[in-house]
C-alpha positions in Angstrom: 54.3 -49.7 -6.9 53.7 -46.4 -7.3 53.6 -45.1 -3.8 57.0 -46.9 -3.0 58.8 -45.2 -5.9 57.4 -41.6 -4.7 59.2 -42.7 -1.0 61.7 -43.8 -2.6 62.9 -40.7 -4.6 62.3 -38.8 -1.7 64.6 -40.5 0.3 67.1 -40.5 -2.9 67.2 -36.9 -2.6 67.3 -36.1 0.7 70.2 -39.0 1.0 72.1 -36.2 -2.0 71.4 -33.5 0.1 72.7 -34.9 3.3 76.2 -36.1 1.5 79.6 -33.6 1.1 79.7 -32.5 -2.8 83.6 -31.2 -2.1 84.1 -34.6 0.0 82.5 -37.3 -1.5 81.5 -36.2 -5.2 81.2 -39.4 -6.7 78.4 -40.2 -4.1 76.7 -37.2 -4.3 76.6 -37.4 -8.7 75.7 -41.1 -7.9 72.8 -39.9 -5.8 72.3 -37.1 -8.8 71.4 -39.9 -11.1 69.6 -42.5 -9.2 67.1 -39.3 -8.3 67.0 -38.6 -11.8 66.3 -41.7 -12.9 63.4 -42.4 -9.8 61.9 -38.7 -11.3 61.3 -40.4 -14.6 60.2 -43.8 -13.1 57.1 -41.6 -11.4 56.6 -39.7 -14.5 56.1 -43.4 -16.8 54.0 -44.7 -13.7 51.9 -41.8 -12.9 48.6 -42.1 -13.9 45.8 -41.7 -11.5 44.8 -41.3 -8.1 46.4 -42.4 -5.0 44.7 -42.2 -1.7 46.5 -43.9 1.3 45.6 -43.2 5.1 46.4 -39.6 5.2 48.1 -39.1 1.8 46.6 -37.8 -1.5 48.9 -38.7 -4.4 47.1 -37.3 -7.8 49.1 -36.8 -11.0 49.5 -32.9 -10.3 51.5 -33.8 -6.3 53.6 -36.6 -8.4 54.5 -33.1 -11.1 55.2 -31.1 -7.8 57.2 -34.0 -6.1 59.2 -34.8 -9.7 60.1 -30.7 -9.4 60.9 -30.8 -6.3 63.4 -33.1 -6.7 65.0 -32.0 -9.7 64.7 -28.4 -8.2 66.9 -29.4 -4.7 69.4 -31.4 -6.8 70.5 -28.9 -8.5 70.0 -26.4 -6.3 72.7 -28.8 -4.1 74.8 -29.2 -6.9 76.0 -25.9 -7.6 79.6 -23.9 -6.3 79.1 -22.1 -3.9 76.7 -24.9 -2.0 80.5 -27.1 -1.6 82.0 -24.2 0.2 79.6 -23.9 2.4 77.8 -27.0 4.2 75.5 -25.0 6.8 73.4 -24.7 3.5 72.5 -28.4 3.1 70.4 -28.0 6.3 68.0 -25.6 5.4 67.3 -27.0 2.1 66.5 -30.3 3.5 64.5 -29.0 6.2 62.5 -27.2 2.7 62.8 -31.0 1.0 61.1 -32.6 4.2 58.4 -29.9 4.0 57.3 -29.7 0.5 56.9 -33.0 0.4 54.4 -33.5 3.5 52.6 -30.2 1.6 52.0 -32.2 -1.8 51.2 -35.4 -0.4 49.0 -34.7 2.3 45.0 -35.0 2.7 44.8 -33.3 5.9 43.5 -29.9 5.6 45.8 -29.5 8.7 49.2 -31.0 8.1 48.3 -28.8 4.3 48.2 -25.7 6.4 51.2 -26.0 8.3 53.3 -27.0 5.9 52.0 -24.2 3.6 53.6 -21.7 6.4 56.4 -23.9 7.5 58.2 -23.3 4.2 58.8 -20.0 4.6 61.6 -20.7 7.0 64.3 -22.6 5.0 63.8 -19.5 2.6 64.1 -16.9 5.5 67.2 -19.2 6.7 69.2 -18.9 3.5 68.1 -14.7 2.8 69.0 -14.1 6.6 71.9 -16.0 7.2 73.7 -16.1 3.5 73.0 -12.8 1.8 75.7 -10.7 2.0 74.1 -7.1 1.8 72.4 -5.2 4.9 69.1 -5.1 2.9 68.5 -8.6 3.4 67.1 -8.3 7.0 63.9 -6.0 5.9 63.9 -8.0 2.6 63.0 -11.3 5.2 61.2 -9.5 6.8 58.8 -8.2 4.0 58.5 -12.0 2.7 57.6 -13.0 5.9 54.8 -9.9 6.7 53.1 -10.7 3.1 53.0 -13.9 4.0 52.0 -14.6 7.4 49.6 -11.5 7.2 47.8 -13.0 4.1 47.5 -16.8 5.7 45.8 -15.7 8.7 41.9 -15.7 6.9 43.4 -19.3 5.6 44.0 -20.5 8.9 40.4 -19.5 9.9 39.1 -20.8 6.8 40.9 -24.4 8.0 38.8 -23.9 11.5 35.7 -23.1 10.1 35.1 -26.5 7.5 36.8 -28.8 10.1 34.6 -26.9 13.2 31.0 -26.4 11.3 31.4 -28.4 8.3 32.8 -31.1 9.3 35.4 -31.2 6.7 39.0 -32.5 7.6 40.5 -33.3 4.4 40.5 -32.9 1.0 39.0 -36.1 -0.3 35.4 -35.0 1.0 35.9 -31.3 1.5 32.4 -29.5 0.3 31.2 -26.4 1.8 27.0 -26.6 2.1 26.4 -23.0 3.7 25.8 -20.9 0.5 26.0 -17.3 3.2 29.3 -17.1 3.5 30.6 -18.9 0.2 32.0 -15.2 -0.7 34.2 -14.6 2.3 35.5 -18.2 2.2 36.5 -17.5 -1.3 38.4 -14.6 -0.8 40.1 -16.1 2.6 40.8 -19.2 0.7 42.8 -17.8 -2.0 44.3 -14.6 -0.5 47.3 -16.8 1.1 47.9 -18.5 -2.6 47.7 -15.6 -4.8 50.5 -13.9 -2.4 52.7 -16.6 -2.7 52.5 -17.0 -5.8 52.6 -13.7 -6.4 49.7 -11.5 -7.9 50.4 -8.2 -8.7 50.2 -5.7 -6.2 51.4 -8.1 -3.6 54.7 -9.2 -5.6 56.7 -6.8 -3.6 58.4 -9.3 -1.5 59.7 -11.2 -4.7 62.0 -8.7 -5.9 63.6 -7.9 -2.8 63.7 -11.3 -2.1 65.5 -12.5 -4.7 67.9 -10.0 -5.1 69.2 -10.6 -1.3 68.8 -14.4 -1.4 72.2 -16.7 -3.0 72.0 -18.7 -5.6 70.3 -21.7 -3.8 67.8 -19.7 -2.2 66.3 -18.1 -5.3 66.7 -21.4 -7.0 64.8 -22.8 -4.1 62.1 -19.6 -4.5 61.0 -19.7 -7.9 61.4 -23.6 -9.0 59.5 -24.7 -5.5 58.2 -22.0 -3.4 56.2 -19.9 -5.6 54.3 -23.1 -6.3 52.9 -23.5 -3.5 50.1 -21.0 -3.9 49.5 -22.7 -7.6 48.8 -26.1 -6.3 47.1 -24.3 -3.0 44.8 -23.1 -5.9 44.1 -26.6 -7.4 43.6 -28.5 -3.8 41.0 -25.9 -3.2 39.6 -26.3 -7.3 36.0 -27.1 -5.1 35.6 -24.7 -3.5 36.8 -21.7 -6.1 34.6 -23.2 -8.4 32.0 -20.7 -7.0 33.8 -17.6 -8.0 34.5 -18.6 -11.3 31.9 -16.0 -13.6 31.4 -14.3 -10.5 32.4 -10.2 -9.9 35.8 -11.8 -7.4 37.0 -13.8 -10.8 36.7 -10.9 -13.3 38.5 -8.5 -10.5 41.2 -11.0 -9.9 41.5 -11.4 -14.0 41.7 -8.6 -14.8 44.3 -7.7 -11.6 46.1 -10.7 -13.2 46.5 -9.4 -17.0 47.6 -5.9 -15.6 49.7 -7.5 -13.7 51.6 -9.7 -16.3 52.1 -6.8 -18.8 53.5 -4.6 -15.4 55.8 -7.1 -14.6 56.5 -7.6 -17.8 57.9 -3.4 -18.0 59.6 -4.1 -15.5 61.4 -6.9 -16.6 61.9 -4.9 -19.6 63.3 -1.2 -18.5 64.9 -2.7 -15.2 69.1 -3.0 -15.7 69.2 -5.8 -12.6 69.4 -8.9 -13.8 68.7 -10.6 -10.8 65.6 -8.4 -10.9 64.5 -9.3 -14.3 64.3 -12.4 -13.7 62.2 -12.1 -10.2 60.3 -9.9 -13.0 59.7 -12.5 -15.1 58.6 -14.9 -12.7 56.0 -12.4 -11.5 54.7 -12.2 -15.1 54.4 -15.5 -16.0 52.7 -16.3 -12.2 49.9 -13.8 -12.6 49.5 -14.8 -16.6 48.9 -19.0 -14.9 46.5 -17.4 -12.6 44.4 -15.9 -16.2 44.0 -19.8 -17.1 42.9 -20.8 -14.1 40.1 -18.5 -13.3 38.9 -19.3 -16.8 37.3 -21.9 -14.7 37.5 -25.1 -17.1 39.5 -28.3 -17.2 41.9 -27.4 -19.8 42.7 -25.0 -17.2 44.1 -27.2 -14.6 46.3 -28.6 -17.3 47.4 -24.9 -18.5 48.6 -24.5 -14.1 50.5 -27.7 -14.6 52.5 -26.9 -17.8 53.3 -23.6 -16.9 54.5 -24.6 -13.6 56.6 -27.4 -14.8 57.8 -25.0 -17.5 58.5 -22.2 -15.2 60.0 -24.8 -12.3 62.7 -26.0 -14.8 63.8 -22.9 -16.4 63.8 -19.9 -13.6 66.6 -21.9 -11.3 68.7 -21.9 -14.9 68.1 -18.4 -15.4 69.8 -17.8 -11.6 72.4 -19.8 -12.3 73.3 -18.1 -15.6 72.5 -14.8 -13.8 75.0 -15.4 -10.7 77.6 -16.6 -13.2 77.1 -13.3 -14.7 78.1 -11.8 -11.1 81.0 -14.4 -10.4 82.5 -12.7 -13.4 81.4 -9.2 -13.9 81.2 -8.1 -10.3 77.7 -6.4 -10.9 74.5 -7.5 -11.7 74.0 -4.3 -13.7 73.0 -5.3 -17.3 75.4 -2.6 -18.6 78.2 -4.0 -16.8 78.3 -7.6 -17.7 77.4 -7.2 -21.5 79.0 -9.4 -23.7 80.0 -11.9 -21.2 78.6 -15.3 -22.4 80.2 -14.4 -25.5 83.2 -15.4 -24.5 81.8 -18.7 -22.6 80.3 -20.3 -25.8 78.6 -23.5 -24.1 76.7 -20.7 -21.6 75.8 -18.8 -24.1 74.4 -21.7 -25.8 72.4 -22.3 -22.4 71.4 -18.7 -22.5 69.9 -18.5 -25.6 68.0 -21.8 -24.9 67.0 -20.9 -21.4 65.6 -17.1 -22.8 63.9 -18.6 -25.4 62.2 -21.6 -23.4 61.5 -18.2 -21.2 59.2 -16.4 -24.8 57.5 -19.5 -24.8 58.0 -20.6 -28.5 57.2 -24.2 -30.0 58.9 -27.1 -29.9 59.2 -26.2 -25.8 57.4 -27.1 -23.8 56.3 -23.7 -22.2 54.6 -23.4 -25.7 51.9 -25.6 -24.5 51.0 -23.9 -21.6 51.1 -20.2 -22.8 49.0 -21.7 -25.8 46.2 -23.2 -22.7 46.8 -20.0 -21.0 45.5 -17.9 -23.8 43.1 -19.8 -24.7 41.4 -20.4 -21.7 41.5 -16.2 -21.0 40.2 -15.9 -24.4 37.6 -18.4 -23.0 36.7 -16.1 -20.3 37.0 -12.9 -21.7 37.3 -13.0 -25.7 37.8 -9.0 -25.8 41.3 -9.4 -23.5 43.1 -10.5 -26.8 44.6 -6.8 -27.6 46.3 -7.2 -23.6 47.3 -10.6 -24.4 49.3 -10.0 -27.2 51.2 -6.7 -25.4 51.9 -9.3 -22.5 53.7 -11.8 -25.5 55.0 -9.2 -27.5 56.6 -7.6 -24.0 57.6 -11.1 -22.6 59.6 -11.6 -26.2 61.1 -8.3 -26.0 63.2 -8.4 -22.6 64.2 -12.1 -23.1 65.9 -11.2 -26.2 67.3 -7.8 -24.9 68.8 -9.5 -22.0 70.1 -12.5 -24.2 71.1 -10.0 -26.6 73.2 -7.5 -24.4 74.9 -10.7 -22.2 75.5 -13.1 -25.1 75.8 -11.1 -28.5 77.2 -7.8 -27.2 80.7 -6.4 -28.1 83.2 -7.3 -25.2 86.8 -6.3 -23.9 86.2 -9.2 -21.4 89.0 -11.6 -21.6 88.7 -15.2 -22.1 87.9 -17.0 -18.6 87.5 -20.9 -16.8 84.6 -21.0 -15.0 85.9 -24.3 -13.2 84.6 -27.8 -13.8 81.3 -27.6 -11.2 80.0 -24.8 -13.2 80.5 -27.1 -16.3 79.3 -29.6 -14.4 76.2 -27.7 -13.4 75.5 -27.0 -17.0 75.5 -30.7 -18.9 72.8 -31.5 -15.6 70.9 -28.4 -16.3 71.1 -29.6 -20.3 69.4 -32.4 -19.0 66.7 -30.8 -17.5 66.0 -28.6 -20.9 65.5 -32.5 -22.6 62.8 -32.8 -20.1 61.1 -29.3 -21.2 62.0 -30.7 -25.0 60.4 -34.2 -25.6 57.5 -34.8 -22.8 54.3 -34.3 -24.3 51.2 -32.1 -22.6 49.4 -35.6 -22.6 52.1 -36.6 -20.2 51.7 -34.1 -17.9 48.1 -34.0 -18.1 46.4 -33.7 -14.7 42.7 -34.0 -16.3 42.5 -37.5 -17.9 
């Protein structure tokens, strides 16, 4: 049962994808809500292991698969995708390959759909930016990540050659002489992807070129990738947890997180702050994980559900910013939302799912997070709390000068898709609302 609902909600979305939003838009909502509804259907049936020749369908590739479908409906769904249909083919092409990525048991088919991905993303940067920065903007994404997967690839040879290792259902390495090197060649092509600090630079640009549905598509599915890269190879990494390659990469992380967070914080693009943000809360998942213990596993799934849901909202609300203002420049478009009061609702509920504050779900996993780096490194609590005190400060400065600001902007329609876009993305903050942790829990 539970393998035929994942094909089927695949298909369900890439049958939405493949249909005319400006021709046929009671087929394409119809499609919106029979893949919503399939998303749930996995969620409620979920619950253990599913190996099939080939496939490997835990509880954390049924969170991905759930994300990325709610991640490419909407990302389909909104304005500018109707006026422009040459869009739908990239994003299906992503749909196709994210799916064989999460599903697979094939070291492989893992690996080449781990690089394939990149080009829908370069597709929609190269072909539907409209600046002239957007060709060394691709091509920085592409350098960081190609470069970076190239001790992956050889890491791939090496179990499958001298190992004997061809998927992940019996992957063990048994050599202990080159455990190191495998370690760092293992996770080199995740953590730049995902993106540590120091090689985030491609995020920024990245976004700030892409449209809407290509940073939608960047932060609720790409940057992903390297997070469940990280929990296929759990292990393996298991060896360099306690080790002097975990406490470097730890403490690269927690610099990393309060960086970003600056950033996010003194930077007047809001397009950038957000790319910021993502970096932040990316490199403060990666503290959980290297705290090396179960709870951690559970900390990478919350906060990349959390983060999955909420960044493609913050876009949205950012580009709507643009359609109205002009600018992205913070300055520019204060006061905005507060003459949209149903966005500026959205904002204020999207910023603060973004400080991570009970009842959301985001609270859960910042609340693992910290405890598993506390876990690892009790003395890191002084960093920790800079990283939450800084996270809280540029999600209400930015909520503050869009939403609450003084404004001489005139009363404005945004048109009905945009209204549209916003009761669907209403549904998706229920989701972040009412599912427990337990739910979601990829340790039973």
């Amino acid at each position: 049962m539970v393998p035929l609902l994942n094909l089927l909600f695949i298909f369900t979305i890439l049958t939405s994808l493949a249909l005319n939003p400006g021709k046929n838009h009671s087929s394409f909502m119809t499609s919106v809500v029979m893949s919503l509804s399939l998303a749930f259907l996995v969620i409620l049936t979920a619950g253990g292991e599913t190996l099939s020749v080939g496939t490997n369908l835990d509880l954390m590739s049924k969170i991905m698969m759930v994300l990325l479908c709610l991640v490419l409906v909407f990302s389909s769904s909104t304005e500018s995708f109707s006026s422009c249909e040459k869009k739908m083919k990239p994003l299906m092409l992503l749909g196709l390959i994210c799916s064989l990525f999460f599903s697979t048991d094939s070291l492989l088919i893992f690996f080449m759909m781990f690089e394939a991905s990149m080009i829908p993303i370069l597709f929609l940067i190269l072909g539907f930016g409209h600046q002239p920065e957007r060709i060394p903007s691709g091509m920085f994404m592409l350098m960081f990540t190609l470069v970076s997967s190239i001790p992956l690839a050889l890491v791939v040879v090496y179990m499958a050659l001298w190992e004997g290792v061809s998927s992940f259902s019996i992957m063990t390495i048994h050599s202990p002489l080159p455990i190191k090197g495998v370690i760092i060649a293992c996770i080199l092509a995740f953590l730049v992807k995902l993106p540590l600090y120091g090689f985030h630079i491609w995020l920024p640009m990245a976004h700030v070129e892409a449209p809407l549905e290509g940073s939608m598509a960047l932060a609720g599915i790409l940057l992903k990738l390297g997070g469940f890269g990280l929990y296929r190879f759990w292990s393996i990494l298991g060896y360099m947890f306690g080790s002097w390659v975990g406490f470097t990469l730890w403490s690269l992380s927690l610099f990393g997180s309060v960086m970003a967070a600056i950033m996010a914080l003194t930077s007047t693009d809001v397009k950038a702050i957000v790319a910021y943000s993502s970096v932040s809360h990316m490199n403060f998942m990666i503290l959980a994980f290297l705290s090396g213990k179960a709870f951690s596993l559970k900390a990478l799934g919350i906060t990349s559900l959390s983060h999955a849901l909420g960044s493609p909202i913050l876009f949205f609300l950012v580009t709507i910013l643009y359609g109205i203002g002009h600018s992205r420049n913070l300055l520019v478009v204060k006061g905005i939302f507060s003459i949209l009061p149903t966005f500026q609702l959205l904002s204020f509920m999207v910023w603060a799912m973004n400080m991570s504050p009970p009842p959301f779900f985001s609270f859960m996993g910042e609340i693992s997070s910290i405890g598993g780096a506390l876990f690892f490194l009790p003395t890191s609590l002084v960093g920790l709390v800079v990283l939450v005190v800084l996270s809280s400060l540029y999600s209400m400065n930015i909520f503050g000068i869009s939403s609450l600001a003084l404004s001489n902007w005139q009363t404005t329609c945004v048109g009905s898709q945009s209204k549209l876009n916003l009761i669907s993305f209403s549904i998706v903050l229920s989701i972040v609302f009412f599912f427990s942790s337990s739910t979601w829990d990829p340790c039973p």
